[in-house]
Phi, psi and omega in degrees: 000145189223159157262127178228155176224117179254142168259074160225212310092285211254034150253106165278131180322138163196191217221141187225155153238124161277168168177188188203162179242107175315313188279346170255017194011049183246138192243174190229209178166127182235105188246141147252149205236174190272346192287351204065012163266119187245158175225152161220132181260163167279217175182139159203159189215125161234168205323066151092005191249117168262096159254122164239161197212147122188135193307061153238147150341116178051014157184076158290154161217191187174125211222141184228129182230135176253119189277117191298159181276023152271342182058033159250000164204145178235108187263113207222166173225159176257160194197167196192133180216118171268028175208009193028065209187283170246139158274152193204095203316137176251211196286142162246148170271130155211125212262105168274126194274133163223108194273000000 
């Protein structure tokens, strides 16, 4: 479970869950926000590189994060497409484990 806090007034807090489906070995990410808006993304991790995507009608995104090798911060950029067609850079991110 991850939490996030951007300090601007115009990001709303919210709360992601990873997880996976076993019988399909596929992993998800499910974020919810304080606006009530939730999405669920797909996920792959491959040598230390965390990508989630999602494929909607008038509003794809798509986040590529590099896991640092201690795997306490994950550093990323965001991309976003309102026609599933041209990408347009969105947020870059960094996900700090604060325990």
């Amino acid at each position: 479970m991850m939490r996030s806090e951007i300090d601007d007034p115009r990001f709303p807090q919210g709360i992601a869950i990873l997880g996976s489906d076993d019988s399909e070995g596929e992993y998800y990410l499910l974020t919810f926000d304080e606006r009530g808006v939730s999405r669920k993304h797909e996920v792959s991790l491959r040598d230390n590189v965390w990508k989630w995507w999602r494929n909607a009608p008038g509003f794809s995104q798509r986040y590529e994060g590099i896991i640092s090798e201690d795997g306490n911060t994950i550093i990323g950029k965001g991309e976003l497409s309102k026609d599933g067609v041209s990408w347009e850079k969105d947020l870059d991110l960094t996900y700090t484990r604060i325990d």
